[in-house]
BATI-444123 format. One line per 8 residues: for each residue z, x, y of N, C-alpha, C. Coordinates in steps of 0.02 Angstrom, whole numbers, plus 32768, in hexadecimal, padded with zeros to 4 digits. Atoms other than C-alpha are relative to their C-alpha. Example, Ala and Ser with C-alpha at 12.3 -4.5 7.8 and 13.67 -1.06 7.14 Angstrom:
BEGIN
8000:802D:7FC5:8186:8267:7F1F:8000:802D:803C | 7FFD:7FD6:7FC5:8165:82AC:7FCB:8025:7FD9:8037 .
//
This chain:
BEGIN
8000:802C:7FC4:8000:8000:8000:8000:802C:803D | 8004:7FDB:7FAB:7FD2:8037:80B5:8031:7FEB:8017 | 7FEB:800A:7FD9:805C:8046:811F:8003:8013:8052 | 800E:8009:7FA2:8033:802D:81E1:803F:800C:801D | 7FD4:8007:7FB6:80AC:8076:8269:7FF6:7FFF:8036 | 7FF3:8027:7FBD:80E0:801C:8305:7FFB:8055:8030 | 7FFA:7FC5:7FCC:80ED:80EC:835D:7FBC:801D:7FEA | 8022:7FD7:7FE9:807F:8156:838A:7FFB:803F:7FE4 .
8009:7FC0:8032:803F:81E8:831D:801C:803C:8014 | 7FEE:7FC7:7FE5:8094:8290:834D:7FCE:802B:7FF8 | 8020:7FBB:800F:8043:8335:8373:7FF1:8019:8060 | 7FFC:7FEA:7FC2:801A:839A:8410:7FD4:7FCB:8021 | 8013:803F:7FB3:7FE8:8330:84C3:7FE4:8037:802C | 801E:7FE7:7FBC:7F7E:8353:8531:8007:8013:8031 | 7FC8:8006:7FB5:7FC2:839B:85CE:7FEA:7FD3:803B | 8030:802E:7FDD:7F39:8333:861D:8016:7FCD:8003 .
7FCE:8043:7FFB:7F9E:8298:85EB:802A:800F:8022 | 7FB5:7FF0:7FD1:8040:82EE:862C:8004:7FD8:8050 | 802B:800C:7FAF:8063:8296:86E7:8002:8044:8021 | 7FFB:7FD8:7FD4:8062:82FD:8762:803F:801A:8021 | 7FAF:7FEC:8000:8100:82FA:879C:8031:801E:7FDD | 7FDF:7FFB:8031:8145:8323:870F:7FF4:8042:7FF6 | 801D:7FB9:7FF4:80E2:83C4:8709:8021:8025:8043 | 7FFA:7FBB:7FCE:8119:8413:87B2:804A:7FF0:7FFE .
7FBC:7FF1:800B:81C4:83F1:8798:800B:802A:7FCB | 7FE4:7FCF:8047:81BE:8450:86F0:7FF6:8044:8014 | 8019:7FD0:7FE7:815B:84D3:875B:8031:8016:802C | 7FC7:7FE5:7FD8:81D9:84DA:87E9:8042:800D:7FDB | 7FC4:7FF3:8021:8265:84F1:8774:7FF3:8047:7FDC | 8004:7FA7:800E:8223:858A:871C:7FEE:802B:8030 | 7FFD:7FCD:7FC7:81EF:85D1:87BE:8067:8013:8016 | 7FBF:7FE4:7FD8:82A8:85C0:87FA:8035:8015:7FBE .
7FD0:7FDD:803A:830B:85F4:8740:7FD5:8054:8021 | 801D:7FD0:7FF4:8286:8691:8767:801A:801B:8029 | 7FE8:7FD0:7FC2:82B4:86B0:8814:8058:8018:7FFA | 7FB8:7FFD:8031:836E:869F:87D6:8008:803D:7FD9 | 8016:7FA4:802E:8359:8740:875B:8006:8025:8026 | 8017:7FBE:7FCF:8309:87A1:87D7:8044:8006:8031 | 7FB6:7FE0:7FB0:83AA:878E:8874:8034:8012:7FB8 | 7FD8:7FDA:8020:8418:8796:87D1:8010:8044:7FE0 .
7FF0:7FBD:8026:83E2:8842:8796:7FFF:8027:803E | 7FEC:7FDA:7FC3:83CB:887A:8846:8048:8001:8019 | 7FBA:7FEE:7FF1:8489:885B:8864:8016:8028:7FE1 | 7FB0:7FD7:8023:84D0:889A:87E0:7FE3:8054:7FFC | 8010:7FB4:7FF1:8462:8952:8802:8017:8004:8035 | 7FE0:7FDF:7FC0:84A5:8949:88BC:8041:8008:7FEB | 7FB7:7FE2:8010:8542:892F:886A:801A:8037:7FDA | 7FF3:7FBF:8038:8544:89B3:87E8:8000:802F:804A .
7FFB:7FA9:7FDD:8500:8A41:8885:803A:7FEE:803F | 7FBB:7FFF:7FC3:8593:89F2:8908:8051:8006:7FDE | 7FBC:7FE1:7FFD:8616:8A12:889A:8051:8018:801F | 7FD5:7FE5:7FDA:86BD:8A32:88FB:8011:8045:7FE6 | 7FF2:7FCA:801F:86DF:8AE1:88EE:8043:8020:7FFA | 7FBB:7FF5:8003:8785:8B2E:88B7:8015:8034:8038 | 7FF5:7FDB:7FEA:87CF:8B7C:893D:8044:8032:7FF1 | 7FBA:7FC8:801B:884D:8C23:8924:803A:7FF0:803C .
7FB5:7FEF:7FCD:88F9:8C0F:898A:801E:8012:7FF4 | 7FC5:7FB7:8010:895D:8CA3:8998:8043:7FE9:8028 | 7FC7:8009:7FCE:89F5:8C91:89E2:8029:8053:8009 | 7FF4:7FA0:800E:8A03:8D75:89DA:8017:7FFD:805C | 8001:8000:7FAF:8A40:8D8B:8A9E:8037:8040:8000 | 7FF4:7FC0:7FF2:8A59:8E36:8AD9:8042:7FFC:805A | 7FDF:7FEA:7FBA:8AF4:8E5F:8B78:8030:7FD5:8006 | 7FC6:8025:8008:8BA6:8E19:8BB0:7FF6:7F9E:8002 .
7FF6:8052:7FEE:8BC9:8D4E:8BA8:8029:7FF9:804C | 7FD8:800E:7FB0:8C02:8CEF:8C43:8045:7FF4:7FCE | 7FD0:7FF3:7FFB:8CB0:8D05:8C44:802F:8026:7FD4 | 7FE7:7FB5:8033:8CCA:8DA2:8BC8:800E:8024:8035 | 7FDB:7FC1:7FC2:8D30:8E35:8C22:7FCC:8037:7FED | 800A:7FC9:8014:8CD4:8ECE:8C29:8002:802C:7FBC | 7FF0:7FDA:8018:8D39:8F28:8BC8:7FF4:7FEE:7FB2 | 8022:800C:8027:8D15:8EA5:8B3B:7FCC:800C:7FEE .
8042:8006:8016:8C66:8EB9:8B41:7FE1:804B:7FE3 | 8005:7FA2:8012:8C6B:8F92:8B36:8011:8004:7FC0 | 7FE1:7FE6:804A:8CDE:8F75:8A90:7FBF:7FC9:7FDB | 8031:8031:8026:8C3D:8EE3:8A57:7FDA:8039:7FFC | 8053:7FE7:801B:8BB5:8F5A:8A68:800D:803F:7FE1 | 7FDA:7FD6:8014:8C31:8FE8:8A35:7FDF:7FE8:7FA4 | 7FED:8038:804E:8C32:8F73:8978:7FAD:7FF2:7FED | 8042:8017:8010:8B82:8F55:898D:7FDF:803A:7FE5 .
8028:7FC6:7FFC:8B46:9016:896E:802B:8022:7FAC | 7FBF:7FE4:8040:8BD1:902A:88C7:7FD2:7FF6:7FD5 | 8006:8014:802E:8B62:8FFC:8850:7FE7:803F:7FD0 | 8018:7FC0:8036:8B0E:9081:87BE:7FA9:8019:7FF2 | 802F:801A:8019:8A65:9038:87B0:7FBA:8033:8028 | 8030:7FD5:7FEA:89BA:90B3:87CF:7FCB:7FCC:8035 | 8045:8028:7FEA:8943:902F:8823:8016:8007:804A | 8006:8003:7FB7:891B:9015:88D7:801E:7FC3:8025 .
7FD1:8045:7FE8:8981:8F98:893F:7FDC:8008:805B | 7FF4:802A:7FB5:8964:8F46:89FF:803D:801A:8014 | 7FCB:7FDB:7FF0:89D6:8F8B:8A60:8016:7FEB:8055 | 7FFC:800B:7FB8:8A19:8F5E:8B2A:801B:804A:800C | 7FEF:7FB7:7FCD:8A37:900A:8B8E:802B:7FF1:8035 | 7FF8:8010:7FA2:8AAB:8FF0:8C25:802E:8047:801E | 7FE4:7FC7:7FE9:8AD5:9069:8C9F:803C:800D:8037 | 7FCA:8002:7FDF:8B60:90AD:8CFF:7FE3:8002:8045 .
8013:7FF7:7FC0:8AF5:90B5:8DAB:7FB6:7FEF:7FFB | 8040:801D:7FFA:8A67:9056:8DF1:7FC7:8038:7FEB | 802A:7FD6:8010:89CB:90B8:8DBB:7FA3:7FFB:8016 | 804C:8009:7FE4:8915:90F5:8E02:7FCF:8005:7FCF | 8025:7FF7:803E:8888:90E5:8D91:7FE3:8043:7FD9 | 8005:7FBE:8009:8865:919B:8D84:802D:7FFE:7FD1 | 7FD8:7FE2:802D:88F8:91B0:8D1B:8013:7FD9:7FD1 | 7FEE:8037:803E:88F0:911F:8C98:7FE2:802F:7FC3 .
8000:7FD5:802B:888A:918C:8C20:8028:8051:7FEF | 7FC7:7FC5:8022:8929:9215:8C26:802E:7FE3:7FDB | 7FC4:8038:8009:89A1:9183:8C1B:7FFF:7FEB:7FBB | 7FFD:8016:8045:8960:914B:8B76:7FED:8038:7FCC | 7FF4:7FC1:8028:8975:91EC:8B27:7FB2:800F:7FBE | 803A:8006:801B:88B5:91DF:8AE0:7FEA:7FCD:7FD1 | 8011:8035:8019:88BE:9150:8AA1:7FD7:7FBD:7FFE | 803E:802E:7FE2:8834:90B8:8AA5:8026:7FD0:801D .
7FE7:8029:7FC9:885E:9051:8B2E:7FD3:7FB3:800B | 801E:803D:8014:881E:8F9E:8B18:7FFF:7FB8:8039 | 7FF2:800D:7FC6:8862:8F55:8BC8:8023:801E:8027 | 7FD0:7FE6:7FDA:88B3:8F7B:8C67:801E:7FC4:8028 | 7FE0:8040:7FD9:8935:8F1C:8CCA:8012:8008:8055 | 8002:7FEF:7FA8:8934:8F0F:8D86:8010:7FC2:802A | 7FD8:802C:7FE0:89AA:8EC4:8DF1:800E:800A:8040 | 7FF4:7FC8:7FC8:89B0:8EFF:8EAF:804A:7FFB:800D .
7FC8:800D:7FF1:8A5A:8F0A:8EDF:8005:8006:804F | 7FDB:8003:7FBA:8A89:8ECD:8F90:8036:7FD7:8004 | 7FB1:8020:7FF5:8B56:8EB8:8FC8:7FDE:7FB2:8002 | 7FFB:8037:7FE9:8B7E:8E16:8FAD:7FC7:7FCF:8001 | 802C:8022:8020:8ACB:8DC1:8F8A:7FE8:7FFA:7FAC | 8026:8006:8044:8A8D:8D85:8EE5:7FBE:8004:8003 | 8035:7FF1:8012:89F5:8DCB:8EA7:7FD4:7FFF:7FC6 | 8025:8002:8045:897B:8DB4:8E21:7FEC:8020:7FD6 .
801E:7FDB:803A:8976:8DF5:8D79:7FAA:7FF9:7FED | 8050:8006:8016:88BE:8E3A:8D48:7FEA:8025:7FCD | 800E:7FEF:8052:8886:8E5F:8CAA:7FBF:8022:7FF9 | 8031:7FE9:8013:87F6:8ED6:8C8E:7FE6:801B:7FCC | 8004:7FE3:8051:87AA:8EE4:8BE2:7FC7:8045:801D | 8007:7FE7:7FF7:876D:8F8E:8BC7:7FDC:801D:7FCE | 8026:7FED:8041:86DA:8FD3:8B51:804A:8052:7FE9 | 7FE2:7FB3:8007:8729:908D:8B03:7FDA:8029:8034 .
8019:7FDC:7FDE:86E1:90ED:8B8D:8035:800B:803C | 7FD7:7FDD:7FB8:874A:9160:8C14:7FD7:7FD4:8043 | 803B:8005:7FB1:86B7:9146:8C93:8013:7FA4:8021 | 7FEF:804E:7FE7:86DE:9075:8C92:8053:7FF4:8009 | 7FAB:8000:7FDE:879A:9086:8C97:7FF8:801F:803E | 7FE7:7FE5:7FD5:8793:90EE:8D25:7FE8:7FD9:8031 | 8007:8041:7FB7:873E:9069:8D8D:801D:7FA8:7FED | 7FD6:804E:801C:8793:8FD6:8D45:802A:7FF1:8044 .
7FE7:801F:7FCA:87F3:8FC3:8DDA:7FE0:7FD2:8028 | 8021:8032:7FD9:875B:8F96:8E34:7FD3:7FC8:7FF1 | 8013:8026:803A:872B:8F1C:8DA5:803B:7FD3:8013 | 7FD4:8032:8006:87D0:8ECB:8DBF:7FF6:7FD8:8056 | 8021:8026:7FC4:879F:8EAE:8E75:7FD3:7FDC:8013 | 8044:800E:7FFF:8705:8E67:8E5D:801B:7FCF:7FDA | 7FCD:8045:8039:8768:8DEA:8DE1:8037:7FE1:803F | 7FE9:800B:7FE5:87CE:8DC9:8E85:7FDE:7FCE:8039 .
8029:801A:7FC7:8748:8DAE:8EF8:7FDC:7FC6:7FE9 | 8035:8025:803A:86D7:8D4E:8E61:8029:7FB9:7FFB | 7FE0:802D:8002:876E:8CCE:8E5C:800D:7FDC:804D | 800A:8013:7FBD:877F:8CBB:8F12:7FC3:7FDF:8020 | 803E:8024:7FEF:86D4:8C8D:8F19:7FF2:7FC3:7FF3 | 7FF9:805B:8015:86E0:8C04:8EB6:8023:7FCC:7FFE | 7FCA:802C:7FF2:8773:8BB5:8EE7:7FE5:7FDD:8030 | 8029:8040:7FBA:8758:8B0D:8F42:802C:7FED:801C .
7FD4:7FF4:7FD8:87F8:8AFB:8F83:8047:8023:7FF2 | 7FBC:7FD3:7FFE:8881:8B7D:8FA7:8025:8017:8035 | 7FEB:7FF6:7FBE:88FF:8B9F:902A:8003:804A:801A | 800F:7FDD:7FC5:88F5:8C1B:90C2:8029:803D:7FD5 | 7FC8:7FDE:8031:898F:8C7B:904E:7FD8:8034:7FE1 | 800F:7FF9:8039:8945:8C88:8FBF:7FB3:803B:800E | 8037:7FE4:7FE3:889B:8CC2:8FFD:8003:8058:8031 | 8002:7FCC:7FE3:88D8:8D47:9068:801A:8036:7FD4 .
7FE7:7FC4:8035:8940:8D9D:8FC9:7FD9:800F:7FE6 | 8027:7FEE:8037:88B1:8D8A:8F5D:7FC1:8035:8038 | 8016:7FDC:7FC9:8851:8DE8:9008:8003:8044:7FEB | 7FD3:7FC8:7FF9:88BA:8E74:9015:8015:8022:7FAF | 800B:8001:804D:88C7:8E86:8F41:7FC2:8026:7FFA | 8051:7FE2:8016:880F:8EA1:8F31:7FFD:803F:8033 | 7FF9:7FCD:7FD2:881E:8F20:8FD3:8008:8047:7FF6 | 7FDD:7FBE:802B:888D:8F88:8F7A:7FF4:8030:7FD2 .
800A:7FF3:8046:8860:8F8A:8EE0:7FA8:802A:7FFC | 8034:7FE8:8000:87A9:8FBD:8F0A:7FFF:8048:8035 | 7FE0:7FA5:7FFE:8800:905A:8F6E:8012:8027:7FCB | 7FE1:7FEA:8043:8848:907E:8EBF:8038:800A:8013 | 7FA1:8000:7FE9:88FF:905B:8EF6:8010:8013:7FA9 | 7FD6:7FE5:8062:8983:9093:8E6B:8027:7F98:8005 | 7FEE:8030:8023:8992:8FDA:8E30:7FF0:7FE1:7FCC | 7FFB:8009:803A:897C:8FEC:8D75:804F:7FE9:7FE8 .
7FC5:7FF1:8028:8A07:8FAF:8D1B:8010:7FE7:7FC0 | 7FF1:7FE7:8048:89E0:8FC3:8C77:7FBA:7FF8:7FC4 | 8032:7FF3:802A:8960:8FD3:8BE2:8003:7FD2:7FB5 | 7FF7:800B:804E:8933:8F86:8B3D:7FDC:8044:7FEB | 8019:7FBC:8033:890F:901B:8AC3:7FF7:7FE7:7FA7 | 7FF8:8008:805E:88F2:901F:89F8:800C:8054:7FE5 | 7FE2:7FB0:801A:893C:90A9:89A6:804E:7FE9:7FAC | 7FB9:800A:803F:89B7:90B0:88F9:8046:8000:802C .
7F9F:800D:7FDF:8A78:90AD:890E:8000:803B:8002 | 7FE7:7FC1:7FF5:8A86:9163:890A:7FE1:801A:803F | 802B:7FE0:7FC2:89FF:917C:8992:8022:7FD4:803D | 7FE2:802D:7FD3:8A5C:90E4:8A05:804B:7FF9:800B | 7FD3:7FE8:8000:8AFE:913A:89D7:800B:8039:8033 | 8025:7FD2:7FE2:8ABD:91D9:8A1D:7FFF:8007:804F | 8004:8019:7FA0:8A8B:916B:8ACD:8023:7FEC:801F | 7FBB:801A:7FD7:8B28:911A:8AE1:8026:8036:802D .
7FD2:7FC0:7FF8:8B79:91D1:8AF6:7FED:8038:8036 | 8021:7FCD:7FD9:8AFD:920C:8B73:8029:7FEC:804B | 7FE8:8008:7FB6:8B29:921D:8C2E:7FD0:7FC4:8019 | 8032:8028:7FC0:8AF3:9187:8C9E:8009:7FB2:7FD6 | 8004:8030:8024:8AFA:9114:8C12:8039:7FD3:7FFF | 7FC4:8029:7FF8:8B81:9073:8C17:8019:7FF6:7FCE | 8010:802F:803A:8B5B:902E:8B6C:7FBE:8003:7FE9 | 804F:7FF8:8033:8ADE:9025:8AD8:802B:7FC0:7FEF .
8006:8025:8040:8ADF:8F78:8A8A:7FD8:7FF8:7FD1 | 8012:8008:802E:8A8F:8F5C:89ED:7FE6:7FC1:7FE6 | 800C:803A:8039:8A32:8EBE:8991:7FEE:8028:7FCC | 8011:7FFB:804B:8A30:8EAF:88E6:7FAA:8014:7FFA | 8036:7FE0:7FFA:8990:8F07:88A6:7FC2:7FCF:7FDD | 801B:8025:7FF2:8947:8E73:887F:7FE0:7FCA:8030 | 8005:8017:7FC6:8935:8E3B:8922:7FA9:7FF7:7FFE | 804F:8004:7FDA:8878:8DF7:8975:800A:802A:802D .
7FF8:7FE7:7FB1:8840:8E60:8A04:7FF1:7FBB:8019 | 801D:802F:7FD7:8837:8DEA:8A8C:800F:7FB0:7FFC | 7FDA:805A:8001:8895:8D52:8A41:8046:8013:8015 | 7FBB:8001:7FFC:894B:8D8C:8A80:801D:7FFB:8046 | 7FEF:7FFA:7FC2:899F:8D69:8B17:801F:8044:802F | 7FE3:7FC9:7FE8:89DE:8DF3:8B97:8017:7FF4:803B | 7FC6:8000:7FB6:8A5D:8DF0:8C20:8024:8047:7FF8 | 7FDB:7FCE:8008:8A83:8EAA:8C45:804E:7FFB:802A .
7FB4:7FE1:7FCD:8B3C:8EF4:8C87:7FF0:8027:8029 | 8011:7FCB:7FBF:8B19:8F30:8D2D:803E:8016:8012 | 7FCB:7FA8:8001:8B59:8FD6:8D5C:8041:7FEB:803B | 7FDE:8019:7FF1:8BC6:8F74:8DD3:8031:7FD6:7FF4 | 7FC8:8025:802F:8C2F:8F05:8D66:802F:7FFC:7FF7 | 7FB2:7FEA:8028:8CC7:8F09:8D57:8035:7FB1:7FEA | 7FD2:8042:801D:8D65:8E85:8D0A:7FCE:7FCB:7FED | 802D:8029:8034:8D0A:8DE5:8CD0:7FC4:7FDE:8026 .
804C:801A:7FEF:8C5B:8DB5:8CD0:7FFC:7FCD:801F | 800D:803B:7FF4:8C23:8D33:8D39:7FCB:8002:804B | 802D:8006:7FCE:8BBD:8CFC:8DCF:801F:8031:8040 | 7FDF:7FE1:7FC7:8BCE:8D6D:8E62:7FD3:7FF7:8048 | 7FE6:8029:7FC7:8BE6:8D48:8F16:7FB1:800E:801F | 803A:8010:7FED:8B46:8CF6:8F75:8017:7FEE:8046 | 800B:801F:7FB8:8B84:8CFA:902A:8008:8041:8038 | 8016:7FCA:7FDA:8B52:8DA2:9076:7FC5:7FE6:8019 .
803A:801E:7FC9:8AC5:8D9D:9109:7FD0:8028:7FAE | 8046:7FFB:800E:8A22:8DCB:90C7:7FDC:8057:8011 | 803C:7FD2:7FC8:89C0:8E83:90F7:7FCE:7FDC:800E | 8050:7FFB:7FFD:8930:8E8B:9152:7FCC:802A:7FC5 | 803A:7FC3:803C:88E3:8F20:90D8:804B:8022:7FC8 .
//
Protein backbone atom coordinates (compact mmCIF):
# COMPACT_ATOMS: atom_id res chain seq x y z
CA UNK A 1 0.00 0.00 0.00
CA UNK A 2 1.10 3.62 -0.91
CA UNK A 3 1.40 5.73 1.84
CA UNK A 4 0.90 9.61 1.01
CA UNK A 5 2.35 12.33 3.44
CA UNK A 6 0.55 15.46 4.48
CA UNK A 7 4.72 17.22 4.75
CA UNK A 8 6.84 18.12 2.54
CA UNK A 9 9.76 15.94 1.26
CA UNK A 10 13.12 16.90 2.96
CA UNK A 11 16.42 17.65 1.34
CA UNK A 12 18.43 20.80 0.51
CA UNK A 13 16.32 24.37 -0.48
CA UNK A 14 17.02 26.58 -2.60
CA UNK A 15 18.47 29.73 -1.24
CA UNK A 16 16.39 31.31 -3.97
CA UNK A 17 13.29 30.30 -1.95
CA UNK A 18 15.00 31.60 1.29
CA UNK A 19 13.24 35.34 1.98
CA UNK A 20 15.30 37.81 1.97
CA UNK A 21 15.25 38.96 5.11
CA UNK A 22 16.05 36.13 6.51
CA UNK A 23 19.29 36.01 4.52
CA UNK A 24 20.85 39.40 5.62
CA UNK A 25 20.18 38.88 9.05
CA UNK A 26 22.08 35.52 8.92
CA UNK A 27 24.70 37.66 6.95
CA UNK A 28 24.83 40.49 9.46
CA UNK A 29 25.30 38.16 12.27
CA UNK A 30 28.36 36.40 10.93
CA UNK A 31 29.78 39.65 9.91
CA UNK A 32 29.44 40.84 13.61
CA UNK A 33 30.49 37.11 15.58
CA UNK A 34 33.63 37.89 12.93
CA UNK A 35 34.25 41.36 13.84
CA UNK A 36 33.89 40.13 17.57
CA UNK A 37 37.11 37.66 17.15
CA UNK A 38 39.06 40.13 15.53
CA UNK A 39 38.68 43.29 18.75
CA UNK A 40 38.83 40.01 20.96
CA UNK A 41 42.28 38.83 19.88
CA UNK A 42 43.40 42.35 19.42
CA UNK A 43 42.79 42.95 23.22
CA UNK A 44 44.04 40.33 24.64
CA UNK A 45 47.71 41.01 22.43
CA UNK A 46 47.53 44.72 23.77
CA UNK A 47 47.01 43.08 26.91
CA UNK A 48 49.66 40.48 26.95
CA UNK A 49 52.50 43.63 25.61
CA UNK A 50 50.93 46.24 28.54
CA UNK A 51 51.57 44.04 31.17
CA UNK A 52 52.20 45.97 34.50
CA UNK A 53 55.69 45.72 35.18
CA UNK A 54 57.23 44.61 38.50
CA UNK A 55 58.80 47.30 39.99
CA UNK A 56 62.13 46.80 42.49
CA UNK A 57 61.74 48.85 45.93
CA UNK A 58 64.71 49.11 47.95
CA UNK A 59 64.34 50.60 50.98
CA UNK A 60 68.90 50.43 51.27
CA UNK A 61 69.34 54.35 52.49
CA UNK A 62 72.75 55.55 52.98
CA UNK A 63 73.57 58.73 56.08
CA UNK A 64 72.17 59.84 59.64
CA UNK A 65 68.11 59.68 60.34
CA UNK A 66 66.22 62.79 61.49
CA UNK A 67 66.67 62.81 64.96
CA UNK A 68 69.81 60.32 65.47
CA UNK A 69 72.74 62.11 67.51
CA UNK A 70 75.80 62.26 65.67
CA UNK A 71 77.59 60.32 67.71
CA UNK A 72 74.98 57.49 66.98
CA UNK A 73 75.37 57.62 63.49
CA UNK A 74 79.72 57.41 63.58
CA UNK A 75 79.13 54.09 65.87
CA UNK A 76 76.22 52.93 62.66
CA UNK A 77 78.59 53.29 59.93
CA UNK A 78 81.45 52.27 62.42
CA UNK A 79 79.10 48.49 62.43
CA UNK A 80 78.50 48.90 58.92
CA UNK A 81 82.37 48.29 57.72
CA UNK A 82 82.76 44.94 60.50
CA UNK A 83 81.85 42.57 58.27
CA UNK A 84 84.51 39.64 56.61
CA UNK A 85 83.04 39.36 53.21
CA UNK A 86 85.50 39.98 49.80
CA UNK A 87 82.86 41.65 47.42
CA UNK A 88 82.34 45.26 46.63
CA UNK A 89 79.83 47.35 48.66
CA UNK A 90 78.19 51.19 48.08
CA UNK A 91 79.57 53.13 50.36
CA UNK A 92 78.68 57.15 51.70
CA UNK A 93 82.13 59.15 52.30
CA UNK A 94 81.59 62.17 54.62
CA UNK A 95 84.01 64.63 55.46
CA UNK A 96 85.39 66.53 58.24
CA UNK A 97 85.54 69.98 56.10
CA UNK A 98 83.64 71.37 53.25
CA UNK A 99 85.60 70.30 50.15
CA UNK A 100 86.82 71.71 46.51
CA UNK A 101 86.51 69.46 43.68
CA UNK A 102 90.13 69.19 42.97
CA UNK A 103 90.55 67.11 45.93
CA UNK A 104 87.65 64.48 45.77
CA UNK A 105 89.84 62.08 43.73
CA UNK A 106 92.59 62.20 46.91
CA UNK A 107 89.67 61.99 49.29
CA UNK A 108 88.55 58.69 47.99
CA UNK A 109 91.77 57.09 48.41
CA UNK A 110 91.49 55.67 44.57
CA UNK A 111 88.63 54.41 44.75
CA UNK A 112 85.60 54.49 42.01
CA UNK A 113 83.54 57.25 42.84
CA UNK A 114 79.96 56.79 41.56
CA UNK A 115 78.50 60.31 42.92
CA UNK A 116 79.27 63.50 44.53
CA UNK A 117 77.36 65.48 47.15
CA UNK A 118 77.11 69.23 47.12
CA UNK A 119 75.61 71.39 49.48
CA UNK A 120 76.78 75.17 49.61
CA UNK A 121 77.01 76.14 52.99
CA UNK A 122 75.78 79.69 53.94
CA UNK A 123 75.36 80.80 58.04
CA UNK A 124 72.13 80.25 58.83
CA UNK A 125 70.42 79.56 55.25
CA UNK A 126 69.22 76.25 54.03
CA UNK A 127 70.62 75.03 50.97
CA UNK A 128 70.17 72.34 48.54
CA UNK A 129 71.45 68.98 48.44
CA UNK A 130 72.85 68.00 44.76
CA UNK A 131 73.58 64.84 43.65
CA UNK A 132 75.96 64.28 40.77
CA UNK A 133 76.25 60.84 39.23
CA UNK A 134 79.64 60.30 38.01
CA UNK A 135 81.02 57.94 35.08
CA UNK A 136 84.75 56.38 36.65
CA UNK A 137 86.65 59.14 35.22
CA UNK A 138 88.96 61.84 37.31
CA UNK A 139 88.45 64.38 34.37
CA UNK A 140 84.25 64.36 35.16
CA UNK A 141 84.60 64.45 38.91
CA UNK A 142 86.68 67.29 38.78
CA UNK A 143 84.01 69.39 37.08
CA UNK A 144 81.08 67.93 38.79
CA UNK A 145 80.71 70.92 40.71
CA UNK A 146 79.80 72.71 37.66
CA UNK A 147 77.37 69.86 36.69
CA UNK A 148 75.75 70.38 40.01
CA UNK A 149 75.16 74.03 39.02
CA UNK A 150 73.74 73.53 35.95
CA UNK A 151 71.24 71.07 37.92
CA UNK A 152 70.58 74.34 39.97
CA UNK A 153 70.05 76.63 37.27
CA UNK A 154 68.13 73.63 35.02
CA UNK A 155 65.56 73.51 38.04
CA UNK A 156 65.17 77.16 38.37
CA UNK A 157 64.27 77.30 34.96
CA UNK A 158 61.51 75.31 35.21
CA UNK A 159 59.93 76.30 38.13
CA UNK A 160 56.57 78.13 37.60
CA UNK A 161 56.22 79.41 40.81
CA UNK A 162 58.81 80.14 43.53
CA UNK A 163 59.50 82.77 46.06
CA UNK A 164 61.98 85.80 45.86
CA UNK A 165 63.90 83.49 48.95
CA UNK A 166 64.17 80.63 47.46
CA UNK A 167 65.33 81.86 44.07
CA UNK A 168 67.99 84.01 45.29
CA UNK A 169 69.71 80.82 47.35
CA UNK A 170 69.33 78.65 44.51
CA UNK A 171 71.21 82.08 42.58
CA UNK A 172 74.01 82.33 44.69
CA UNK A 173 74.36 78.11 44.94
CA UNK A 174 74.90 77.79 41.26
CA UNK A 175 77.43 81.01 41.55
CA UNK A 176 79.53 79.24 43.77
CA UNK A 177 79.56 76.16 42.88
CA UNK A 178 80.58 77.00 39.22
CA UNK A 179 83.71 79.01 40.96
CA UNK A 180 84.44 75.49 42.40
CA UNK A 181 83.75 76.60 46.06
CA UNK A 182 84.87 73.81 48.70
CA UNK A 183 81.16 72.63 49.00
CA UNK A 184 81.51 68.91 48.57
CA UNK A 185 80.31 67.10 51.33
CA UNK A 186 80.70 63.81 50.56
CA UNK A 187 81.03 60.83 48.00
CA UNK A 188 79.48 57.53 47.10
CA UNK A 189 82.46 55.09 46.37
CA UNK A 190 82.55 51.04 45.80
CA UNK A 191 85.30 49.39 47.29
CA UNK A 192 85.44 45.95 49.75
CA UNK A 193 85.38 46.37 53.59
CA UNK A 194 89.02 46.27 53.89
CA UNK A 195 89.51 49.01 51.18
CA UNK A 196 86.49 51.30 53.05
CA UNK A 197 88.21 50.38 56.27
CA UNK A 198 91.39 51.78 54.97
CA UNK A 199 89.17 55.30 53.99
CA UNK A 200 87.56 55.69 57.12
CA UNK A 201 91.21 56.12 58.73
CA UNK A 202 92.40 58.62 56.26
CA UNK A 203 92.74 62.37 57.14
CA UNK A 204 89.75 64.59 56.06
CA UNK A 205 87.44 61.80 56.21
CA UNK A 206 84.22 61.91 58.90
CA UNK A 207 82.83 58.49 58.14
CA UNK A 208 82.65 55.52 55.63
CA UNK A 209 79.20 53.96 55.66
CA UNK A 210 78.63 50.81 54.06
CA UNK A 211 75.47 48.97 52.21
CA UNK A 212 75.17 45.56 52.17
CA UNK A 213 76.95 44.27 48.96
CA UNK A 214 73.99 43.50 47.51
CA UNK A 215 72.86 46.77 47.14
CA UNK A 216 71.49 48.41 43.36
CA UNK A 217 73.59 51.29 42.24
CA UNK A 218 71.24 54.01 42.05
CA UNK A 219 68.20 52.50 43.93
CA UNK A 220 69.36 53.76 47.58
CA UNK A 221 68.65 56.78 49.26
CA UNK A 222 71.42 59.33 50.52
CA UNK A 223 71.36 62.08 53.06
CA UNK A 224 75.08 62.83 53.82
CA UNK A 225 76.57 64.14 57.53
CA UNK A 226 77.76 67.47 56.82
CA UNK A 227 81.08 68.39 58.10
CA UNK A 228 79.12 70.77 60.29
CA UNK A 229 76.89 68.60 62.37
CA UNK A 230 76.98 68.29 65.42
CA UNK A 231 74.33 66.76 68.58
CA UNK A 232 71.14 65.60 66.76
CA UNK A 233 70.18 65.60 63.25
CA UNK A 234 67.59 67.70 62.15
CA UNK A 235 66.49 70.71 60.09
CA UNK A 236 68.74 73.63 60.43
CA UNK A 237 68.00 77.25 60.93
CA UNK A 238 66.36 79.13 57.72
CA UNK A 239 66.45 82.77 58.95
CA UNK A 240 69.79 84.28 57.97
CA UNK A 241 69.71 87.21 55.13
CA UNK A 242 70.63 85.90 51.87
CA UNK A 243 74.30 86.85 49.92
CA UNK A 244 74.46 88.67 47.05
CA UNK A 245 77.44 86.24 45.51
Amino acid sequence: MLTVSDEPESGPRDDAEEPTGLRSTRTLRAVFAAVVGVVVVVLVAVGAMQQPRTETVSTDRLGPEQGESVAEYLARARDSLSGTDSAEHWALVSFTEYQSPHRLPELAGGLRIGRVLYQVPLPRVQTQLVTVQVPATEEVVLRSAEDAAWQLLDQLRRATAIDERTEKVITVSAARLREGCACAVGLIVRGTLDQLRDLAARNGIRAVEALPADAVAGAFAVVPLLPDATGVIGPTPDDGPVPDR
